[in-house]
C-alpha positions as CSV (number, residue, x, y, z in Angstrom):
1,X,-5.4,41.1,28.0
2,X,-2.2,41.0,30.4
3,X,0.6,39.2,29.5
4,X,0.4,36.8,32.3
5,X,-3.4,35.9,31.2
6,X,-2.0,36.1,27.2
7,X,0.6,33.4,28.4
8,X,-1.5,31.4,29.9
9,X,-3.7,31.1,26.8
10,X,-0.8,30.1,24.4
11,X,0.2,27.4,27.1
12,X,-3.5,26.2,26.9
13,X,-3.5,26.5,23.3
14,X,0.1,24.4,23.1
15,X,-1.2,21.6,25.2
16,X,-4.6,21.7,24.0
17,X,-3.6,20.9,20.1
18,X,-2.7,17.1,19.9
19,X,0.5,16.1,19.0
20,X,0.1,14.7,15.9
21,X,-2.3,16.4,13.4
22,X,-4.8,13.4,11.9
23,X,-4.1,12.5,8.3
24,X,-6.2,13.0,5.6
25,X,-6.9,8.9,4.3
26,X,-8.1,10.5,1.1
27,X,-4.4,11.8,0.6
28,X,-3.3,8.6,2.4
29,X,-4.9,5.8,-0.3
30,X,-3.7,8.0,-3.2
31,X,-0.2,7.7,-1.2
32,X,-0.7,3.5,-0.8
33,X,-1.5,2.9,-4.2
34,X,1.4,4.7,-5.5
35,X,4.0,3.6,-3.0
36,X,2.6,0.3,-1.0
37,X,0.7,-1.5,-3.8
38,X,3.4,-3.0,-5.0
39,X,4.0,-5.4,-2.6
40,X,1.2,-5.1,-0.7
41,X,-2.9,-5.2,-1.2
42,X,-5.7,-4.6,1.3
43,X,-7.0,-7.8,1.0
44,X,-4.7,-10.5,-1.0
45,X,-1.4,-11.2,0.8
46,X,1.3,-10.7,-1.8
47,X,5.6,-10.1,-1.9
48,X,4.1,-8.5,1.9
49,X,0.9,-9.3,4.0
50,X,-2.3,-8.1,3.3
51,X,-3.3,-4.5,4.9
52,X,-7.3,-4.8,6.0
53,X,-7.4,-5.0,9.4
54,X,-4.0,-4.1,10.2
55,X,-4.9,-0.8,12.5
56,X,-5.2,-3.0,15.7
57,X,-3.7,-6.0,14.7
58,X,-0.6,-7.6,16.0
59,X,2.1,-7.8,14.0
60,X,2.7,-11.4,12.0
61,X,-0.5,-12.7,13.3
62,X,-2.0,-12.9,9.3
63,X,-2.2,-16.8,9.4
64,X,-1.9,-17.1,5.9
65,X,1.5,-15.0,5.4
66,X,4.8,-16.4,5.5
67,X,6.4,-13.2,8.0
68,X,10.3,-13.1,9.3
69,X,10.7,-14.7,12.8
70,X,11.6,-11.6,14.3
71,X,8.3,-10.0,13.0
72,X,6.5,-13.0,14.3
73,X,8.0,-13.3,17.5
74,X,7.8,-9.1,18.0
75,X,5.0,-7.9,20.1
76,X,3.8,-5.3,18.1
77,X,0.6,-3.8,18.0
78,X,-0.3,-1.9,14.6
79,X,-1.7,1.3,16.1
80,X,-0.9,5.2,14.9
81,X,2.2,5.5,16.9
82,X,4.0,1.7,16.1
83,X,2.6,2.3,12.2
84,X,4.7,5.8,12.7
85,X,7.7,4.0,14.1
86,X,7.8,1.3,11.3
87,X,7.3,3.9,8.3
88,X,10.2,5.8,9.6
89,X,12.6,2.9,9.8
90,X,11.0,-0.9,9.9
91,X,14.5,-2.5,11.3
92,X,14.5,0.0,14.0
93,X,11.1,-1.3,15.3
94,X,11.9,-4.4,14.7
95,X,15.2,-5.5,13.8
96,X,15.3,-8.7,11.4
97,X,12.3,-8.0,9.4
98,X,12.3,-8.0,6.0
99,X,11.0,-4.6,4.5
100,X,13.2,-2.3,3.6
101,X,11.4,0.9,2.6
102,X,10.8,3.7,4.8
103,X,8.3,7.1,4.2
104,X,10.4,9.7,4.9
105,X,7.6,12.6,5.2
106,X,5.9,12.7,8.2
107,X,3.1,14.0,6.7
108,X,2.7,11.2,4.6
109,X,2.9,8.5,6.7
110,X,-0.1,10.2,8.9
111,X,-2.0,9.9,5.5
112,X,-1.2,6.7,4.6
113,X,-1.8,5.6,8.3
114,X,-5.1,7.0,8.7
115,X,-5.9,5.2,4.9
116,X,-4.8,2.1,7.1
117,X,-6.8,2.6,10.0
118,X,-10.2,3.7,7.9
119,X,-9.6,0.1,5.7
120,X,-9.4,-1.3,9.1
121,X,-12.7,0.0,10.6
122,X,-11.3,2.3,13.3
């Protein structure tokens, strides 16, 4: 192989592979129970809103939860990259909320993400 056809396939290859790897929700519901479950259930809203559904939800739009104005007024869509983003930090998604715990692994908030959006049907 030349090296200009062995560069092109690594390019390929780079591009090609997504940017994120998918989690492993196996991994990820293990992860919840341990770390989430304490103020927070799939289906009963507790200390924090309730968790089914929120893959493609927006965020403070659970009718039944008491949420921060500045989560309610936020326009936030719960998808991979926003759940990402509020994992890492929550007040620097949205600044005024209420939650202050953050998953500092990357890894593990992929896993715990794609936990989230499997309970969620996606």
């Amino acid at each position: 192989m030349s090296i200009a056809r062995g560069f092109a396939f690594v390019i390929l290859v780079a591009f090609a592979a997504p940017a994120q790897a998918a989690g492993d929700a196996e991994r990820g519901q293990t992860l919840y129970e341990s770390r989430c479950f304490g103020c927070h259930s799939l289906d009963a809203n507790r200390i924090g809103p309730m968790h089914r559904g929120v893959y493609g939800r927006k965020a403070g739009s659970v009718a039944s939860f008491n949420y921060s104005s500045a989560v309610k007024n936020s326009s936030v869509m719960w998808d991979e990259s926003a759940l990402d983003r509020w994992l890492t930090n929550p007040q620097d998604l949205i600044p005024g909320q209420r939650m202050n715990f953050r998953v500092a692994t990357p890894g593990d908030r992929a896993d715990i993400i794609a936990y989230l959006k499997r309970e969620s049907g996606k």
